[in-house]
C-alpha positions in Angstrom: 74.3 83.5 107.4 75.3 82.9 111.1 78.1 80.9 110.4 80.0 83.6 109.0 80.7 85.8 112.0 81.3 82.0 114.3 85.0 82.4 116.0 87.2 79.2 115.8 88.5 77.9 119.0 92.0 78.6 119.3 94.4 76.8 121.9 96.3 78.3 124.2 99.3 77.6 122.5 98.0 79.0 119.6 97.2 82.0 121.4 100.1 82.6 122.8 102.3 82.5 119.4 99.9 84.9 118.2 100.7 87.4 121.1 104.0 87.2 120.7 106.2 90.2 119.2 107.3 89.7 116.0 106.5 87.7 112.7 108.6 86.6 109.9 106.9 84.8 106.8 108.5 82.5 104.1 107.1 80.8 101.1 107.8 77.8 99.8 106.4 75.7 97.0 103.5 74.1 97.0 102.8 70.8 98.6 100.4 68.6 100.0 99.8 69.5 103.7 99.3 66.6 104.9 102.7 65.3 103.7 104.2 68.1 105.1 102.9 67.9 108.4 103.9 63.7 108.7 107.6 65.3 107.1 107.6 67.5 110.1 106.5 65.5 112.9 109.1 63.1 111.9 111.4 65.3 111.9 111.1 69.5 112.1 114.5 69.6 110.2 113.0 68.4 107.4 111.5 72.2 106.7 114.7 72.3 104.9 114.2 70.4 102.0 111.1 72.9 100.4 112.7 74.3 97.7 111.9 78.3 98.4 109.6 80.3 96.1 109.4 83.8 95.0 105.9 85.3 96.5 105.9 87.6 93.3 106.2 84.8 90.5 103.8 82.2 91.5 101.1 84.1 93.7 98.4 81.2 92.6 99.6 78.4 95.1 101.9 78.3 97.7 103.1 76.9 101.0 103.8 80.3 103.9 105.4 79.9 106.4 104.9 81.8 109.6 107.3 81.9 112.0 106.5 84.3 115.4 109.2 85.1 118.1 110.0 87.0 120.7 112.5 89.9 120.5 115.3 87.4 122.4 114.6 84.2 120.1 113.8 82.6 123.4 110.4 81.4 122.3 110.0 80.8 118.3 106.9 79.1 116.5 106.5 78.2 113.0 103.6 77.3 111.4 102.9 76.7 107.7 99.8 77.3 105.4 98.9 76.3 102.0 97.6 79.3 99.6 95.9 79.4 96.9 95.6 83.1 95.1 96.5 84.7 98.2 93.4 82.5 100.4 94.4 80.2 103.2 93.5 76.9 102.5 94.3 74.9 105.4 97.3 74.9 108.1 99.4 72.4 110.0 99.6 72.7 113.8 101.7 75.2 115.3 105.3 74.0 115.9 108.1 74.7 118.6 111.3 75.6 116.7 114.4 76.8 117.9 116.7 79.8 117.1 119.4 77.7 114.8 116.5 76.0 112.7 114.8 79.5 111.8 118.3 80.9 111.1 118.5 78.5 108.7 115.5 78.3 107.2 115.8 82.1 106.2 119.3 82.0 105.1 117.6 80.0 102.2 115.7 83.1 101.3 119.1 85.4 101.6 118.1 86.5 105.1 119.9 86.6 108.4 119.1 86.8 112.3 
């Protein structure tokens, strides 16, 4: 019963992406996490080979991604999670990006910065 109300430790970094500003989020479909996560660390780029999704058609499982900014694009993070029915499931580790790779990343969802 105790274990319900325990805080995770959060880094600093995490911390500070969480302070910042402003929030964008993205979904993709679903895959692994762990695959994602070696994809990225080989190279972030490769964020743009998820095919996108539509939040409204396949609510059951899906990969969000979370980017947080600042109002200047100076300082961008991105993060994804897998979802499943709308629960977070597990996340990768938070991720640096820049202005040109979130840019991108939403022009695939018909947005623009």
């Amino acid at each position: 019963m105790l274990g319900l109300f325990k805080k995770s430790k959060k880094s600093e970094e995490e911390k500070h992406a969480e302070s910042l500003p402003f929030t964008k989020k993205v979904q993709f479909d679903p895959i692994p996490l762990d695959k994602v996560e070696n994809d990225l660390n080989d190279d972030i780029r490769t964020i743009l080979k998820l095919s996108p999704v539509n939040y409204y058609a396949t609510k059951e499982n899906y990969l969000l991604c979370v980017f947080r900014y600042n109002e200047d694009y100076s300082e961008i993070y991105m993060q994804l999670e897998y979802r499943s029915n709308d629960v977070e499931k597990g996340k990768t580790r938070l991720y640096k990006a820049d202005k040109e790779l979130m840019r991108d990343v939403l022009r695939k969802f018909g947005q623009n910065i």
